[in-house]
C-alpha positions as CSV (number, residue, x, y, z in Angstrom):
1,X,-12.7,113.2,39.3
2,X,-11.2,116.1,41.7
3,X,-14.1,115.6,44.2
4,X,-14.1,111.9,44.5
5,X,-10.1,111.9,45.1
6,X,-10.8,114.4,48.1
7,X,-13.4,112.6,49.3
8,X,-10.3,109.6,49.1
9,X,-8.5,111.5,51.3
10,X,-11.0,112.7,53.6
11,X,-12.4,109.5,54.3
12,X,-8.6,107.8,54.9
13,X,-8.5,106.2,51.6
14,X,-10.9,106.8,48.5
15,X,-14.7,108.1,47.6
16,X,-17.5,107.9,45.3
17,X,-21.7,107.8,45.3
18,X,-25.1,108.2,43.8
19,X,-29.3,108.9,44.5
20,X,-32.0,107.0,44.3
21,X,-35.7,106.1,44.0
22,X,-38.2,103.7,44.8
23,X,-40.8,103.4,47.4
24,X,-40.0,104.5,50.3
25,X,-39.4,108.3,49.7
26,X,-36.9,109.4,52.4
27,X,-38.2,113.3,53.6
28,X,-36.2,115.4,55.0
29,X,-37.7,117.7,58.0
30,X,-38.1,121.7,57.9
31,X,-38.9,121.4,61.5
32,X,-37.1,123.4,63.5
33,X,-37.9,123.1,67.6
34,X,-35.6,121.6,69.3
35,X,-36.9,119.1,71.7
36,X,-35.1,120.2,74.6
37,X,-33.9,124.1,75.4
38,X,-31.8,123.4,77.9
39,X,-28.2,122.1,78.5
40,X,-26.8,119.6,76.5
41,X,-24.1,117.6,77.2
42,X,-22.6,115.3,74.5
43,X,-20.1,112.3,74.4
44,X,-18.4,112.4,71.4
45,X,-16.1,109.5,69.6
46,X,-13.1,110.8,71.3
47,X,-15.0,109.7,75.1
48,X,-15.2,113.4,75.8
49,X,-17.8,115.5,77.1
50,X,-19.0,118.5,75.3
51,X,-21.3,120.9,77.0
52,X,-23.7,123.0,75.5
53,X,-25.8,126.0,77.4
54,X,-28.5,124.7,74.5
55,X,-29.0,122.7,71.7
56,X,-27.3,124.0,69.2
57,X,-28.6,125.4,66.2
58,X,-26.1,127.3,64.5
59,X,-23.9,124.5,63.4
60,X,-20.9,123.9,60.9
61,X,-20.8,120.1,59.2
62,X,-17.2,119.6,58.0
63,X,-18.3,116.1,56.8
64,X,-21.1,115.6,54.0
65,X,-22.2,112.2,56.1
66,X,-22.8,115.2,59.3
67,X,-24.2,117.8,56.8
68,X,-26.9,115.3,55.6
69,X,-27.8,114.2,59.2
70,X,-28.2,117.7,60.2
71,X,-30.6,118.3,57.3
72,X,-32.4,115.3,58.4
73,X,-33.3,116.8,61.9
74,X,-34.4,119.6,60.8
75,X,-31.2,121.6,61.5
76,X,-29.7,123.5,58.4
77,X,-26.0,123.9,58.9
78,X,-24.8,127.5,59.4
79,X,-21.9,126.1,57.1
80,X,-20.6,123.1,55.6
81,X,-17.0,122.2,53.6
82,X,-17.2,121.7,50.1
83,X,-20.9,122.9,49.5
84,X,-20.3,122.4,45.7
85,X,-19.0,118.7,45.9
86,X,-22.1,118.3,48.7
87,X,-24.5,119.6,46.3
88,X,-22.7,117.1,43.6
89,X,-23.3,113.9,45.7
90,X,-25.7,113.7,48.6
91,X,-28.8,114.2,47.0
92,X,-31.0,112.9,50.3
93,X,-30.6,116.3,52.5
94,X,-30.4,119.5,50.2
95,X,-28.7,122.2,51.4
96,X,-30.8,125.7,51.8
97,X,-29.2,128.9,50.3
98,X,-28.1,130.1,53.5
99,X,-25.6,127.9,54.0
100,X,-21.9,129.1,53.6
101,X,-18.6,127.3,52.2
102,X,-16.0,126.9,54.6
103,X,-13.2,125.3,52.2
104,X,-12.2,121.8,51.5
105,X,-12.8,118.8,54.0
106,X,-9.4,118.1,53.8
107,X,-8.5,121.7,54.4
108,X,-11.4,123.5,55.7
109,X,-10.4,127.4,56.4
110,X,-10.9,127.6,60.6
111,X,-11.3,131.8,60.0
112,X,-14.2,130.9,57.9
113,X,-15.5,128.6,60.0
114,X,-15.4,131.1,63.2
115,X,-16.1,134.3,60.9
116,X,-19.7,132.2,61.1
117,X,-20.1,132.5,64.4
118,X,-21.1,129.0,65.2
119,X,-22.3,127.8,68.4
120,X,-21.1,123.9,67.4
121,X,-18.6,122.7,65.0
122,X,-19.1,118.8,63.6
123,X,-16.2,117.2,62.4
124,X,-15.0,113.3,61.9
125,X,-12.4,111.4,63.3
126,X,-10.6,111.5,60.1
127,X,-9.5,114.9,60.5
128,X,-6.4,115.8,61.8
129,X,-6.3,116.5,65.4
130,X,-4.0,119.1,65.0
131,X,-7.1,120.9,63.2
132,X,-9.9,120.0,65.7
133,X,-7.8,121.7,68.4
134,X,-7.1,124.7,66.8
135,X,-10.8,125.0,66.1
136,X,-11.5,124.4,69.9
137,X,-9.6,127.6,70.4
138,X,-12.5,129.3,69.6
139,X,-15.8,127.1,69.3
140,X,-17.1,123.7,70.7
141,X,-16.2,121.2,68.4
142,X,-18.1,117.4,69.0
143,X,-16.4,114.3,67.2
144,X,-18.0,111.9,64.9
145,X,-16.5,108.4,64.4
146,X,-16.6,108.7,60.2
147,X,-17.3,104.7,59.8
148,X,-16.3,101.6,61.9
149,X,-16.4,98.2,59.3
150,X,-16.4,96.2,62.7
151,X,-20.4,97.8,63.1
152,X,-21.2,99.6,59.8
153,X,-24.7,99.9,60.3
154,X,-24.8,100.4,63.9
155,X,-22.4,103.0,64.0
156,X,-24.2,105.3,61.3
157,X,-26.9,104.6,63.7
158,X,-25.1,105.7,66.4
159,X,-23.3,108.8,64.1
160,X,-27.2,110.3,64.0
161,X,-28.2,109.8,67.4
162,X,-25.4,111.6,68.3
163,X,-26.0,114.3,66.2
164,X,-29.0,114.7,67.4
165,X,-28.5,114.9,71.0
166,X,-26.3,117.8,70.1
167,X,-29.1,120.0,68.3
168,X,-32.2,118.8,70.8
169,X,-33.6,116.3,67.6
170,X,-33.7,112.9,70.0
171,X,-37.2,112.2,69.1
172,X,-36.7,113.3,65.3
173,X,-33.8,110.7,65.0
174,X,-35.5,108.2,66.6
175,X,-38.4,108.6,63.5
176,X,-35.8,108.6,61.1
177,X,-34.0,105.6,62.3
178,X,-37.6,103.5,62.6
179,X,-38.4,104.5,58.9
180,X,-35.1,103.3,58.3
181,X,-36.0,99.9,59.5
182,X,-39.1,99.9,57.9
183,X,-37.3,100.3,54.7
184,X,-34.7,97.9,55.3
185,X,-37.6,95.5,56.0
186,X,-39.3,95.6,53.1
187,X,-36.6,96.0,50.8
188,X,-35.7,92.6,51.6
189,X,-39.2,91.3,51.0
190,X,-39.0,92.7,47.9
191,X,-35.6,90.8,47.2
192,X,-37.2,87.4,48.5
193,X,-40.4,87.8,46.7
194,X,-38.4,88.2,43.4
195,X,-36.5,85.1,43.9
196,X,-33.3,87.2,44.4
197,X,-32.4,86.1,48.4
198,X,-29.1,84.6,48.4
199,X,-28.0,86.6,45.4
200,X,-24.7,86.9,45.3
201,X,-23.7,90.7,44.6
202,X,-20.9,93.3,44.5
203,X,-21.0,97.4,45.0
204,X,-18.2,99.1,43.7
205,X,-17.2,102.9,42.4
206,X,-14.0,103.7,40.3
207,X,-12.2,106.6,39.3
208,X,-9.4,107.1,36.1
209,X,-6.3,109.3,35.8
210,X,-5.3,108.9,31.6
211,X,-5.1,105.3,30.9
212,X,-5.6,104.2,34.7
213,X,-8.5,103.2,36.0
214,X,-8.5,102.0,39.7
215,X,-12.1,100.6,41.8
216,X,-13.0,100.4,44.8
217,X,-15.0,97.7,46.4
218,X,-17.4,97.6,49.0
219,X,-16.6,94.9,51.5
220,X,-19.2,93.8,54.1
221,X,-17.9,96.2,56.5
222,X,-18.5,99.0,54.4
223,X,-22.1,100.6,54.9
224,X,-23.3,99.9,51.6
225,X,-21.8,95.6,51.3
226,X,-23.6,95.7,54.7
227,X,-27.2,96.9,54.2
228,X,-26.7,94.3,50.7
229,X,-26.0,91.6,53.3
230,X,-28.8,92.3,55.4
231,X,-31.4,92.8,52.4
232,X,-30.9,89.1,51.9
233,X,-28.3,89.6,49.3
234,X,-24.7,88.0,49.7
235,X,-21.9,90.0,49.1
236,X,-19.2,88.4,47.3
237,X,-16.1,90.4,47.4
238,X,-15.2,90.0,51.2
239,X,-11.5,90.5,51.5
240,X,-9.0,93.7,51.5
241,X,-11.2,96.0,53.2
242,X,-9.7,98.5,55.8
243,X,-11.1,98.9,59.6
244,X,-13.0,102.1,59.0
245,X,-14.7,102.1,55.8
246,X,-14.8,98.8,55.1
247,X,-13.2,99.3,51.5
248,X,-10.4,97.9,49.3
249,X,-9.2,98.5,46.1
250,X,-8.6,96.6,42.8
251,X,-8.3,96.7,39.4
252,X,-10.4,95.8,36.6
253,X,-7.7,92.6,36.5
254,X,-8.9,91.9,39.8
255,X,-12.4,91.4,38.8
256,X,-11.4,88.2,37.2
257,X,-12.7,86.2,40.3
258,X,-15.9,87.4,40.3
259,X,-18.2,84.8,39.0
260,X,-22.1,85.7,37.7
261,X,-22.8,88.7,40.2
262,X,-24.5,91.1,40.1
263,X,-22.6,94.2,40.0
264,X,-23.9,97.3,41.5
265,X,-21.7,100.3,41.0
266,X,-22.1,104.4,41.6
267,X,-21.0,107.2,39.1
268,X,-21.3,110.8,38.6
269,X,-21.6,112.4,35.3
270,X,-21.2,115.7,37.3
271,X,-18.0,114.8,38.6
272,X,-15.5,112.2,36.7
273,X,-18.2,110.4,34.7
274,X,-18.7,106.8,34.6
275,X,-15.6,104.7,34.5
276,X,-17.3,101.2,33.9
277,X,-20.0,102.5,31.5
278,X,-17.5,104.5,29.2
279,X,-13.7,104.2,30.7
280,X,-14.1,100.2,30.3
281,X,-16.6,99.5,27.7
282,X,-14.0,98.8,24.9
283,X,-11.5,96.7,27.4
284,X,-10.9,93.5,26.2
285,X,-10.7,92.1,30.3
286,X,-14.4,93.7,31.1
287,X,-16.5,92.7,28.1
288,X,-15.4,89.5,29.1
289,X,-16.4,88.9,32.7
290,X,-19.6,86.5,33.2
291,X,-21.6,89.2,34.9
292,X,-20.9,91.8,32.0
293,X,-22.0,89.3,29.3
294,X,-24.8,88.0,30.9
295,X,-26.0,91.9,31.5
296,X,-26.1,91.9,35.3
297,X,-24.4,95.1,35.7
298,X,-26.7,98.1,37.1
299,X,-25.4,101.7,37.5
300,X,-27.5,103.5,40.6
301,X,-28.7,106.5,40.0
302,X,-26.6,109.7,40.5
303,X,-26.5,111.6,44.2
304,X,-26.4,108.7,46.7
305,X,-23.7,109.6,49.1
306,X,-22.4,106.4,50.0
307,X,-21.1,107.7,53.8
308,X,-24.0,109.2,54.6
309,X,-27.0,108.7,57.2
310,X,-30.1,106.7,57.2
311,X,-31.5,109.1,54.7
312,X,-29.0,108.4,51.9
313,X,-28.8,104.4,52.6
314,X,-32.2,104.4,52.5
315,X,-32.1,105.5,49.1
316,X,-29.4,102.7,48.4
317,X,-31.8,100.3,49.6
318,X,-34.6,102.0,47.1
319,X,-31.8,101.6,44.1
320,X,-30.9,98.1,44.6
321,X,-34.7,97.0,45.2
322,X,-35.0,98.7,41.7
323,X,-32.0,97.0,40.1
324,X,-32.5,93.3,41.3
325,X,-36.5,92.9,41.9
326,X,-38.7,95.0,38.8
């Protein structure tokens, strides 16, 4: 599970995901005007002002949550890190064949990022800032807060209006972001009309290395504990996560506490398989837990990148419809 360690370490700690269906049906724009042609000027995480001649549209994502956004307005990125582990686990914005590799998000190569030619360069606050000033050497680069567990939700709000100040997409985002609500909406109609509001719930994703398996849970300041919160849903594993991500980290012991929830959880068979499908499924500790014996444990379909934009938790929402109300 080489990809979901990286995405561990880009993220600060540890990362996983998966894709979705159901009714709502997420699109992705191929529209390409920008709504504004002339200068842009951008405040990024770091307070600062960026100014751009134009929107940009010759772009380089070195986050997936960034890549998918772009995708989303209607912007393809010029290039994105890790285009193979994108391809892997953000199902919700597909990236065209144009689109170069730039390396690793942990290590993305600057000369292939300015080799491109860019006219903006996206990148997270959980990249070194030795890195972002060396790319500012050459190109503008704006700064994306990658999660804030204080304001999960608002702040990937916040991550794709930002984004699209940058390429001219203000009134594109503001679409996406009210079919996001829309969806949010009647996802938890769906829960309530099933009888399911107040259900208590977990999300987690794992990863194993020989013998060891290690999960991670999804607190209520994580994006994914929160939208479960506010689908009427309540999330019972509320303590150990950190400021940004909203995450913490157990072990299948840990799990012990848990009463009847029901357990929501991502794999990829592309990319380390599933580690409580297969890795536990003969472990003494798991087969015993209430919400394993009494079957309420649902695997989300594959390509849901659980950092991403409106796009992607919109598809979480579709999942977890699917799981708790058909």
């Amino acid at each position: 599970m080489r990809t979901l360690r990286a995405t561990v370490l880009a993220a600060g700690l540890v990362g996983l995901l998966l894709s979705g269906c159901g009714t709502s049906e997420p699109t992705v724009s191929d529209d390409t005007k920008t709504s504004d042609a002339g200068p842009v000027t951008v405040t990024d995480a770091r307070n600062k002002e960026i100014k751009l001649d134009s929107p940009a549209s010759k772009v380089v994502a070195l986050e997936w949550g960034i890549a998918e956004n772009l995708v989303s307005l209607g912007v393809m990125p010029t290039g994105v890190a890790d285009v193979k582990g994108y391809t892997t686990w953000v199902s919700a914005g597909k990236l065209g064949p144009s689109v170069k590799d730039v390396g690793t998000r942990s290590e993305p190569s600057v000369d292939s990022v300015v080799a491109l030619d860019p006219e903006l360069v996206m990148i997270t606050t959980d990249s070194p800032a030795t890195l972002i000033t060396q790319l500012e050497k050459y190109v503008p680069v704006v700064v994306v807060r990658g999660a804030d567990a204080s304001k999960a939700i608002p702040q990937m709000r916040d991550n794709l209006t930002l984004t699209a100040k940058a390429v001219g997409k203000d009134d594109k985002a503001k679409e996406i972001l009210a079919d996001f609500d829309k969806a949010l909406a009647d996802g938890k109609k769906k829960i309530a009309d099933a009888g399911k509001a107040g259900a208590p719930f977990v999300m987690a994703d794992g990863y194993q290395e020989g013998s060891t398996i290690s999960i991670r849970m999804f607190t209520p300041g994580s994006l994914l504990g929160a939208v479960g919160n506010e689908l009427g849903m309540k999330n019972s594993w509320t303590t150990g996560g950190d400021k940004d991500y909203g995450l913490a980290q157990t072990d299948v012991e840990g799990l012990t506490k848990l009463g009847d929830v029901q357990f929501l959880y991502i794999a990829s068979d592309a990319d380390g398989g599933d580690v409580f499908g297969d890795g536990l499924a003969k472990n003494a500790i798991w087969k015993s837990l209430s919400f394993v014996k009494s079957g309420k444990v649902d695997r989300l379909a594959d390509g849901i990148w659980m950092f991403g934009g409106p796009l992607s938790t919109q598809q979480f929402i579709d999942a977890t419809v699917k799981a708790l109300a058909s």
